[in-house]
Biopython code that builds the backbone (N, CA, C, O; Angstrom):
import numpy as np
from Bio.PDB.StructureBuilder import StructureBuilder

atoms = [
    (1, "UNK", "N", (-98.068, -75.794, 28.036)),
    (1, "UNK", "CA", (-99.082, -76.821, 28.197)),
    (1, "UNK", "C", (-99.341, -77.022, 29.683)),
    (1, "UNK", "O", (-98.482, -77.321, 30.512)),
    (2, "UNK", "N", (-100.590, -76.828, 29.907)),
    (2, "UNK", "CA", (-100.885, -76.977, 31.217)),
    (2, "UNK", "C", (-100.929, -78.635, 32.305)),
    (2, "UNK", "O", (-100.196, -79.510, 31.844)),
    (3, "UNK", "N", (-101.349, -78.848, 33.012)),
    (3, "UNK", "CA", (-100.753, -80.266, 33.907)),
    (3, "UNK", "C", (-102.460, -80.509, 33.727)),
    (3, "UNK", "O", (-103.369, -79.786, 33.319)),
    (4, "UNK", "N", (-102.389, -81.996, 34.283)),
    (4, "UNK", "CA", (-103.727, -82.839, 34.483)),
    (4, "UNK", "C", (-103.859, -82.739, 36.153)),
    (4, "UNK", "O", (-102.997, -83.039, 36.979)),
    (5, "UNK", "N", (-105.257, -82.206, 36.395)),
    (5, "UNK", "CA", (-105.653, -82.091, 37.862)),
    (5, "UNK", "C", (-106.692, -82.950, 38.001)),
    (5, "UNK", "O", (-107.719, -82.415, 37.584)),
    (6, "UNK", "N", (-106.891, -84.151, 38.443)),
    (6, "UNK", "CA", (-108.350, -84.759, 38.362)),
    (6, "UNK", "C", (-108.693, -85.021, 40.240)),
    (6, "UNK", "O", (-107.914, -85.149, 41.185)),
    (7, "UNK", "N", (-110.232, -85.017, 40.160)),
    (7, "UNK", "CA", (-110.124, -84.894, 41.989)),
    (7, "UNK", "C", (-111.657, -85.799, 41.700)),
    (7, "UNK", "O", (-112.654, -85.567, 41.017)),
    (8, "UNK", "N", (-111.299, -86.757, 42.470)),
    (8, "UNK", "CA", (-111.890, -87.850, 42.862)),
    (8, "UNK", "C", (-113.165, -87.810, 44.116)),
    (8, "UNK", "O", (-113.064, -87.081, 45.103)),
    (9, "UNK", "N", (-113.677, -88.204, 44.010)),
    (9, "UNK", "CA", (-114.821, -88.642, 45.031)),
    (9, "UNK", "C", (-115.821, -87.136, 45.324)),
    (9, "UNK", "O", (-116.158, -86.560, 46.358)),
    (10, "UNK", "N", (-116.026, -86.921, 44.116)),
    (10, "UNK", "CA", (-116.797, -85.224, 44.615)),
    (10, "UNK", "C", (-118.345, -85.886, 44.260)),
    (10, "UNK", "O", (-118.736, -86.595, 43.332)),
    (11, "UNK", "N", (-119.038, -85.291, 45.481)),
    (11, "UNK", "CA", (-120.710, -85.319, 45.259)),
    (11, "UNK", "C", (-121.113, -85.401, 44.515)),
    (11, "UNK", "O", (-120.294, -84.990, 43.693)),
    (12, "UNK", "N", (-121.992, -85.696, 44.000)),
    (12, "UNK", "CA", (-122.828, -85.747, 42.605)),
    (12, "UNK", "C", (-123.094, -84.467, 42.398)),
    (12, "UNK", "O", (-122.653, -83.755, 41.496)),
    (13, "UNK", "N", (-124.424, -83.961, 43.953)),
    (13, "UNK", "CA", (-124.741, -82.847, 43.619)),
    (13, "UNK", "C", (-123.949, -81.639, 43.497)),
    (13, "UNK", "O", (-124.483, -80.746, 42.839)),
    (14, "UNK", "N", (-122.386, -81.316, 44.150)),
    (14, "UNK", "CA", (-121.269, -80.350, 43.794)),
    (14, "UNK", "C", (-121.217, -80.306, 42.770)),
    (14, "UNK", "O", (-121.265, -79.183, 42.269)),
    (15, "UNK", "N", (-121.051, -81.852, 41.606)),
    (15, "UNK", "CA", (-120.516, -81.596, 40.450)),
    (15, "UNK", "C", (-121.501, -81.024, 39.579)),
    (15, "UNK", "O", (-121.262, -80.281, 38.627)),
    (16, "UNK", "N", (-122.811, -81.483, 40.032)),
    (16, "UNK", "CA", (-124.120, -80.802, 39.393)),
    (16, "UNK", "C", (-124.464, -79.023, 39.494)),
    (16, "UNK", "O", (-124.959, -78.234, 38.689)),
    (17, "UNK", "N", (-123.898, -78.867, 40.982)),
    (17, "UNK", "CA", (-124.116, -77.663, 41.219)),
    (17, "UNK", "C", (-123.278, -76.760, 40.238)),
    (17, "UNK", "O", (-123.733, -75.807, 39.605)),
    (18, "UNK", "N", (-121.799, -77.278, 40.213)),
    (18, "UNK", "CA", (-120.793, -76.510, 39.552)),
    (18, "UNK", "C", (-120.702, -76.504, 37.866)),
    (18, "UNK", "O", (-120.031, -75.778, 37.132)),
    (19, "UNK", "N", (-121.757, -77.736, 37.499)),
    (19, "UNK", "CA", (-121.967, -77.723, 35.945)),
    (19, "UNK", "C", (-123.325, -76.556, 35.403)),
    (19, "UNK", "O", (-123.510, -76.085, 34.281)),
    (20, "UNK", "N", (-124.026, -76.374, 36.535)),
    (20, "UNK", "CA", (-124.614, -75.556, 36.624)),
    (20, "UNK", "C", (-124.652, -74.061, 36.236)),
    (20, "UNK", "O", (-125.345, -73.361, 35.496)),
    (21, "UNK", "N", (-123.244, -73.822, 37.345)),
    (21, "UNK", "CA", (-122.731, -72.476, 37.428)),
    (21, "UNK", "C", (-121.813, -72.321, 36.232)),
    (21, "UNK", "O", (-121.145, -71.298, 36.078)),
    (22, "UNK", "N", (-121.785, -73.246, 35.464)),
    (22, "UNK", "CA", (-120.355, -72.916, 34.320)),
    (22, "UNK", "C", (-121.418, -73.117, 33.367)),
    (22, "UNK", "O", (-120.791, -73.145, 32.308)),
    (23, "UNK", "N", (-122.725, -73.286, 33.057)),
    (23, "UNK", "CA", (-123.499, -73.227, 31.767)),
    (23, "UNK", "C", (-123.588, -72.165, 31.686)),
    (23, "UNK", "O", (-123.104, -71.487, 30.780)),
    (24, "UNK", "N", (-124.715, -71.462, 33.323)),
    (24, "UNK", "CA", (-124.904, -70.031, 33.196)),
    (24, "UNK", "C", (-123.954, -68.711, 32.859)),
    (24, "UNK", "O", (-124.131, -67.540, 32.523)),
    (25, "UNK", "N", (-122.974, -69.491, 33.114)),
    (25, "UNK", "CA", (-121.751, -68.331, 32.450)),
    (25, "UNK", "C", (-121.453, -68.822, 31.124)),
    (25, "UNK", "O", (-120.719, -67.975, 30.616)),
    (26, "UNK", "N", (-121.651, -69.744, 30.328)),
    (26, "UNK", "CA", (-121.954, -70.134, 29.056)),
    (26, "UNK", "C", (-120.066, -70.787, 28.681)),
    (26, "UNK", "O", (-119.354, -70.371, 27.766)),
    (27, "UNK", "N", (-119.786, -71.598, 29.459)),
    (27, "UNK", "CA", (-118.551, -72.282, 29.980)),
    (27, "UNK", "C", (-118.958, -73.516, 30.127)),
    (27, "UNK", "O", (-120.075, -73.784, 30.570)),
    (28, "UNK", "N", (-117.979, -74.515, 29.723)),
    (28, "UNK", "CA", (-117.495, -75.779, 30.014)),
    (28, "UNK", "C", (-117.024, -76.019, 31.537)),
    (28, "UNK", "O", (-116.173, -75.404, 32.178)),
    (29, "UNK", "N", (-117.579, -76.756, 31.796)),
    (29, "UNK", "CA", (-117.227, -77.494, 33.581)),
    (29, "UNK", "C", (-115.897, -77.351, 33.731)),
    (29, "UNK", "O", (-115.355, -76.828, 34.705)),
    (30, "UNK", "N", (-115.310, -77.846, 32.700)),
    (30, "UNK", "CA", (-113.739, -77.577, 32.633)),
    (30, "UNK", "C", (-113.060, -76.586, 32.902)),
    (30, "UNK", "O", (-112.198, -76.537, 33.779)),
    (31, "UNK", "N", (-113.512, -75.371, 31.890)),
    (31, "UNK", "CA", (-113.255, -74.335, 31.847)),
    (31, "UNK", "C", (-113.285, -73.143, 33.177)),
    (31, "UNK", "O", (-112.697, -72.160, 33.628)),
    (32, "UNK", "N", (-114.451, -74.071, 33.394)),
    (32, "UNK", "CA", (-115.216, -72.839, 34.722)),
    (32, "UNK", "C", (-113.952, -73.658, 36.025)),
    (32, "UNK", "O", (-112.898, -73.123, 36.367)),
    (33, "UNK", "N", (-114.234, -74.405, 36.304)),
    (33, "UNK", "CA", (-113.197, -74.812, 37.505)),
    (33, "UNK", "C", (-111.824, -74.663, 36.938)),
    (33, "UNK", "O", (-111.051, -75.150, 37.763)),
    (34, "UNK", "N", (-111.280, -74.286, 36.074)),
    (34, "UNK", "CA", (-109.557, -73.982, 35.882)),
    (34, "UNK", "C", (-109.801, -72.562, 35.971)),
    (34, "UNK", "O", (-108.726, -71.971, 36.068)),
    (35, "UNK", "N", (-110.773, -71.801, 35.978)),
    (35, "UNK", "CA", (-110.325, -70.232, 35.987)),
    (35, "UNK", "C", (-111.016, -70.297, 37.472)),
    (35, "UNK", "O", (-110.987, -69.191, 38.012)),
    (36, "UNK", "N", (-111.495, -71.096, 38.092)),
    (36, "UNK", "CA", (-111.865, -70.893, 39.547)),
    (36, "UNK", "C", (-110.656, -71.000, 39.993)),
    (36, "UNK", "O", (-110.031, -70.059, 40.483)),
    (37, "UNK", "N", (-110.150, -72.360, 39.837)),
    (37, "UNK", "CA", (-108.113, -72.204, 40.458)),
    (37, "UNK", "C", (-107.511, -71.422, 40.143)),
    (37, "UNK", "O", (-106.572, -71.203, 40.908)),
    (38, "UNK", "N", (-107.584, -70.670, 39.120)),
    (38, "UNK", "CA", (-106.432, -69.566, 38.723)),
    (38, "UNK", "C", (-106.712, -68.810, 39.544)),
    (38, "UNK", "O", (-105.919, -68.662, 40.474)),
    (39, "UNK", "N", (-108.201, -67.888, 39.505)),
    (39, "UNK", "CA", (-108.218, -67.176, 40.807)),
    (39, "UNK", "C", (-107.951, -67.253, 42.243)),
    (39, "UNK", "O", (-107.363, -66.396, 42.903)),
    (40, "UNK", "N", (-108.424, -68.330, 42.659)),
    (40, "UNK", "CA", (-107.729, -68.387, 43.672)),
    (40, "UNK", "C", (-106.307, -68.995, 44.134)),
    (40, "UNK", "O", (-106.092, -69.254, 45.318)),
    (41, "UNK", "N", (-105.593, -69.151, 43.374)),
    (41, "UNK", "CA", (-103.914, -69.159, 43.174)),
    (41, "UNK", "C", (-103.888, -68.076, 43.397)),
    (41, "UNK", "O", (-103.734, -67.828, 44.593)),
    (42, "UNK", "N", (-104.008, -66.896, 42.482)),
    (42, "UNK", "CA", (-103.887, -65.660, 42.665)),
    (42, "UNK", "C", (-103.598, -64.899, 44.184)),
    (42, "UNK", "O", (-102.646, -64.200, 44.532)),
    (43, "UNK", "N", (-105.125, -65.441, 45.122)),
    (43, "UNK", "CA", (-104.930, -64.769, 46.299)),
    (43, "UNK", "C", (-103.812, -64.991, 46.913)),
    (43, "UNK", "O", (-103.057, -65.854, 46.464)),
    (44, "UNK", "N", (-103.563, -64.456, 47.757)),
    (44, "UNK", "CA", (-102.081, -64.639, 48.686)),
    (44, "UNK", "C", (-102.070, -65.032, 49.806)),
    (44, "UNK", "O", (-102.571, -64.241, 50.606)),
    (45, "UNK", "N", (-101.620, -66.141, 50.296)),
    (45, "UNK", "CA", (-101.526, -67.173, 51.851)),
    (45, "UNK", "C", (-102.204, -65.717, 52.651)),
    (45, "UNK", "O", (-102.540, -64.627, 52.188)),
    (46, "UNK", "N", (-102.222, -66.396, 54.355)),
    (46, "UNK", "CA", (-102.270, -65.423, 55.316)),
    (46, "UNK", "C", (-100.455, -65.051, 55.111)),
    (46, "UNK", "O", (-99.944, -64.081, 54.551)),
    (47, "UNK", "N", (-100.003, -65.853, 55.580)),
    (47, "UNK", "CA", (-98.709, -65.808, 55.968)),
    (47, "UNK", "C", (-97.896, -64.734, 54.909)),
    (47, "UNK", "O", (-96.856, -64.174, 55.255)),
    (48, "UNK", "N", (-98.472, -64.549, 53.685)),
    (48, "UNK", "CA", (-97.646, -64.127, 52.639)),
    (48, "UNK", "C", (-98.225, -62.001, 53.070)),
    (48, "UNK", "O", (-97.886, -60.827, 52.922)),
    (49, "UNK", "N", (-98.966, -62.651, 53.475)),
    (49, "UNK", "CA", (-99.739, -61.022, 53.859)),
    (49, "UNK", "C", (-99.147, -60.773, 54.869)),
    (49, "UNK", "O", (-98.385, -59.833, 54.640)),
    (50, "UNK", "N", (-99.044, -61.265, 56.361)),
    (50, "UNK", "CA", (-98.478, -60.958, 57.209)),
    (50, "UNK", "C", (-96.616, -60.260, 57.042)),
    (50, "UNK", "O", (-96.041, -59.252, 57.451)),
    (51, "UNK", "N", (-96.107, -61.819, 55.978)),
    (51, "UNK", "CA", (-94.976, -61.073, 56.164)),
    (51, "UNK", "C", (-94.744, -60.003, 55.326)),
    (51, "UNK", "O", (-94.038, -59.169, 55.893)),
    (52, "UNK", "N", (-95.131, -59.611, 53.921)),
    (52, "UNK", "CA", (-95.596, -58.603, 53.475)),
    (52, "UNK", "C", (-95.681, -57.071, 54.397)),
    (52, "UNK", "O", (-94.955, -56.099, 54.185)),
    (53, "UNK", "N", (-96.459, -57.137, 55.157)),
    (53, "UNK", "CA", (-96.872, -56.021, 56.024)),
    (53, "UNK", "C", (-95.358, -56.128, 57.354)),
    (53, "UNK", "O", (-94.654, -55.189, 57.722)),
    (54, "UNK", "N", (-95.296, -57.253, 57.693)),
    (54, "UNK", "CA", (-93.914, -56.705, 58.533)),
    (54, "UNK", "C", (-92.799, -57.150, 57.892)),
    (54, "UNK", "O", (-92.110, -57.993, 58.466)),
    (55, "UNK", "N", (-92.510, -56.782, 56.903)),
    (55, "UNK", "CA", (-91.551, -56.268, 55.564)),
    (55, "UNK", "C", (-91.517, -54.600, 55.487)),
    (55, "UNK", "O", (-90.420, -54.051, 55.384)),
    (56, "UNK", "N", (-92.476, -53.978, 55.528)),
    (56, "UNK", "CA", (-92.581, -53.321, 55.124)),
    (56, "UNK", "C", (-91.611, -52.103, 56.138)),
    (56, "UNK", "O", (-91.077, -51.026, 55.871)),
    (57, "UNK", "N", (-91.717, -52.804, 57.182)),
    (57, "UNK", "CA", (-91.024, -51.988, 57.939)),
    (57, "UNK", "C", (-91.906, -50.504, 58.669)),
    (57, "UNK", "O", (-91.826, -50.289, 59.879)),
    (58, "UNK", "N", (-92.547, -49.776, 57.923)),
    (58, "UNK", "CA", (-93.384, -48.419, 58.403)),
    (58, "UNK", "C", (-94.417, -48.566, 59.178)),
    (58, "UNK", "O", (-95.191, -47.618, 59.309)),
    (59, "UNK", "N", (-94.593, -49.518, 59.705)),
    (59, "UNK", "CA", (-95.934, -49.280, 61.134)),
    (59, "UNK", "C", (-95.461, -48.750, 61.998)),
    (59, "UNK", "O", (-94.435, -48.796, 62.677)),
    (60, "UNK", "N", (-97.034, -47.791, 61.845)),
    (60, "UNK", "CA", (-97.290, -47.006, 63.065)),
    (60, "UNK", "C", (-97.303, -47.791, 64.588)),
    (60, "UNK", "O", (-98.440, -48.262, 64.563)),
    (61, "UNK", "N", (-96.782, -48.161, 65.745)),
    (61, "UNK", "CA", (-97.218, -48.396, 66.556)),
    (61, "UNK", "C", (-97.873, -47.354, 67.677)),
    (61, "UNK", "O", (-97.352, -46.479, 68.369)),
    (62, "UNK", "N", (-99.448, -47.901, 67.534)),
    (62, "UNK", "CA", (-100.121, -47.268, 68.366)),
    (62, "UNK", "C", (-100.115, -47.140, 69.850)),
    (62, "UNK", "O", (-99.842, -47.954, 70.733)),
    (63, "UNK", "N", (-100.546, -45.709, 69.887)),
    (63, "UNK", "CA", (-100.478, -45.356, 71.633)),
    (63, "UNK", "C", (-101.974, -45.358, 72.517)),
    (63, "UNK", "O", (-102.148, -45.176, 73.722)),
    (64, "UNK", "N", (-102.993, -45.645, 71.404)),
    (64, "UNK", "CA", (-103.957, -46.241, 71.634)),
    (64, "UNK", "C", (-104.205, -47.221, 73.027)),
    (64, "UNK", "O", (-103.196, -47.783, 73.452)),
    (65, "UNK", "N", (-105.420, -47.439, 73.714)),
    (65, "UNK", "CA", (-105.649, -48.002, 74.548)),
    (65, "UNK", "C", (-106.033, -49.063, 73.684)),
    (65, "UNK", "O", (-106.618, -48.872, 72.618)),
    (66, "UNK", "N", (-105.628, -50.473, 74.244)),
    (66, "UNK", "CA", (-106.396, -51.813, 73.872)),
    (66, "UNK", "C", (-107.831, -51.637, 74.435)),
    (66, "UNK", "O", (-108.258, -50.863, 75.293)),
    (67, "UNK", "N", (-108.566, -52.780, 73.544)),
    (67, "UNK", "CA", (-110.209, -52.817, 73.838)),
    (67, "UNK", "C", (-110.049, -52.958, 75.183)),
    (67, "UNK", "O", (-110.520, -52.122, 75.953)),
    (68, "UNK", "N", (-109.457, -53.889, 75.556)),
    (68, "UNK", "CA", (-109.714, -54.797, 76.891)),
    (68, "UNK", "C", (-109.200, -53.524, 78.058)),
    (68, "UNK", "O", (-109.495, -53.505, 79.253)),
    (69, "UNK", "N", (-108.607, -52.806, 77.532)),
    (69, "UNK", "CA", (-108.202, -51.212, 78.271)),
    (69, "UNK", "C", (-109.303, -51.141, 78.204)),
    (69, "UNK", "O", (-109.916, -51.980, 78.864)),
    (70, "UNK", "N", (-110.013, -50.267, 77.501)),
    (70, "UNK", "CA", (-111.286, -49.363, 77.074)),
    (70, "UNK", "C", (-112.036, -50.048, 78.488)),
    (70, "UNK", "O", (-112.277, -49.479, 79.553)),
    (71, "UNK", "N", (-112.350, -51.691, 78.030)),
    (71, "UNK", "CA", (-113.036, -52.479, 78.422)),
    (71, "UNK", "C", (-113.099, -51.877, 80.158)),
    (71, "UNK", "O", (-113.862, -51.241, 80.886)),
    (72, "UNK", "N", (-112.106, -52.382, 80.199)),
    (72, "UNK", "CA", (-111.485, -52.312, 82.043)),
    (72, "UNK", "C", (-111.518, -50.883, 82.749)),
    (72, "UNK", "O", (-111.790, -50.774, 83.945)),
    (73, "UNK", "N", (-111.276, -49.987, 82.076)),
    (73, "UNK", "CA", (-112.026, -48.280, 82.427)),
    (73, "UNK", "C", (-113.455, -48.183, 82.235)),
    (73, "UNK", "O", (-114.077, -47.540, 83.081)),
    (74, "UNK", "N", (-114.094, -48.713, 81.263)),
    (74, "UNK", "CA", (-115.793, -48.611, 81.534)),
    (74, "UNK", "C", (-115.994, -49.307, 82.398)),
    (74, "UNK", "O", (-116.838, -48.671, 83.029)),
    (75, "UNK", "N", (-115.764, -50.537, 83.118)),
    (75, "UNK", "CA", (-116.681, -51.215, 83.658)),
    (75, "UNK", "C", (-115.918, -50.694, 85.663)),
    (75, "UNK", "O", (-116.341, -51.012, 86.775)),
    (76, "UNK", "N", (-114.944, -49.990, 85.318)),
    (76, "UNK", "CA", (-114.298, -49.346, 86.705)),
    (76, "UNK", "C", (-115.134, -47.901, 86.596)),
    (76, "UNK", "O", (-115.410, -47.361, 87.668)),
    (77, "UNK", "N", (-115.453, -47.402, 85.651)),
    (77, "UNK", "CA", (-116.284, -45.980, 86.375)),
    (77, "UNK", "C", (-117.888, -46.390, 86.047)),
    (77, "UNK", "O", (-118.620, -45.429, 86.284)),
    (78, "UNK", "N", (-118.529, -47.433, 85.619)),
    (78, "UNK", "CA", (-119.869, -47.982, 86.106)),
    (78, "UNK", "C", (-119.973, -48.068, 87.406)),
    (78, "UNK", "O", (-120.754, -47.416, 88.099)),
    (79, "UNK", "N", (-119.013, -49.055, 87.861)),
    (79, "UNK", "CA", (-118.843, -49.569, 89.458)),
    (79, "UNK", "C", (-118.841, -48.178, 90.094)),
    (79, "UNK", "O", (-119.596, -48.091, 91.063)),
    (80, "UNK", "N", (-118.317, -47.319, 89.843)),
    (80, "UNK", "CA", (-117.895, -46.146, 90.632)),
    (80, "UNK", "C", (-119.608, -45.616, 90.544)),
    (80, "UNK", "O", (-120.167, -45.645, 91.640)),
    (81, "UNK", "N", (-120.243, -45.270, 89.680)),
    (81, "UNK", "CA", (-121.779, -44.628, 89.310)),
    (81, "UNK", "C", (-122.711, -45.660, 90.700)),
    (81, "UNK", "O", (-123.415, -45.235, 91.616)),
    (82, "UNK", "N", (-122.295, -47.236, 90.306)),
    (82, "UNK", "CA", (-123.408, -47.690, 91.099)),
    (82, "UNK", "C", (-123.359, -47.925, 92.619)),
    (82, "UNK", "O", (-124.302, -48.325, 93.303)),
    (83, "UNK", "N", (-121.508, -47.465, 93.258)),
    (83, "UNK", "CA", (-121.358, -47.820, 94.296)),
    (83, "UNK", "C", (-121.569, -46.329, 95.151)),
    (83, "UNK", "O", (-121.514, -46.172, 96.370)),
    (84, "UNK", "N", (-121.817, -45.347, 94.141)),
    (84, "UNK", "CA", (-121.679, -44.122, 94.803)),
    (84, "UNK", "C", (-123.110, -43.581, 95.386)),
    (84, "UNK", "O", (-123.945, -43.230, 94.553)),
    (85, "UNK", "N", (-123.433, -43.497, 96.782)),
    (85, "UNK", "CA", (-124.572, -43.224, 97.292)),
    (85, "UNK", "C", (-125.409, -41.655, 96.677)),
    (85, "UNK", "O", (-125.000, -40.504, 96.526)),
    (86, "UNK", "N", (-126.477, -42.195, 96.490)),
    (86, "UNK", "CA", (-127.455, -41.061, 96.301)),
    (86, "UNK", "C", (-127.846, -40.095, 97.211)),
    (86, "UNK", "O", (-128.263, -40.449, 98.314)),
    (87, "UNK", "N", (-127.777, -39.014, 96.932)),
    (87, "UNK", "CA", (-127.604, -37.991, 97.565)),
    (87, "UNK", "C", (-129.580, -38.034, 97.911)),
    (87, "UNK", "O", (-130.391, -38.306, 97.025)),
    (88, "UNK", "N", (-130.023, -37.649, 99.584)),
    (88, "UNK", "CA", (-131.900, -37.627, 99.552)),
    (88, "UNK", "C", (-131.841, -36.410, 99.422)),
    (88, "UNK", "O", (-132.875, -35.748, 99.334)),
]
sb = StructureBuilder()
sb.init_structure("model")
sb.init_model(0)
sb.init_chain("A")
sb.init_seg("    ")
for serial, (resi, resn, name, xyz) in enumerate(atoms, 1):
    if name == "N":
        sb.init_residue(resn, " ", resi, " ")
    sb.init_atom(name, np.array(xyz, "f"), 0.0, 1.0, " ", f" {name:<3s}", serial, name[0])
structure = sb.get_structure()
């Protein structure tokens, strides 16, 4: 048996909007917002992802240049193009 969730002070027009969206799926208001929470129960925190992935232990750490690398070598051989005199 499932628990009682009741949530207080919602817009008129939300609740209108969302009675809306649960006709067109041919659903009870009820219905449609308890399988909206189930789904998103489902998803998983950030945090649960993060530690997930450094759990896992197997990352690659890259030897890759950071953007702000990339960044800092383009804008050092621009300077070099515009400081370098033209040949008459």
């Amino acid at each position: 048996m499932g628990v009682l969730v009741q949530v207080r002070d919602v817009d008129r027009a939300v609740r209108d909007r969302l009675k809306l969206k649960a006709a067109r799926r041919g659903q009870s208001l009820n219905t449609y917002l308890r399988e909206l929470m189930e789904r998103d129960s489902r998803v998983p925190l950030r945090e649960e992802i993060v530690s997930r992935i450094l759990d896992r232990g197997d990352l690659v750490t890259s030897t890759a240049p950071s953007s702000a690398e990339v960044l800092e070598t383009a804008r050092a051989e621009r300077l070099e193009r515009v400081d370098r005199p033209t040949e008459p």
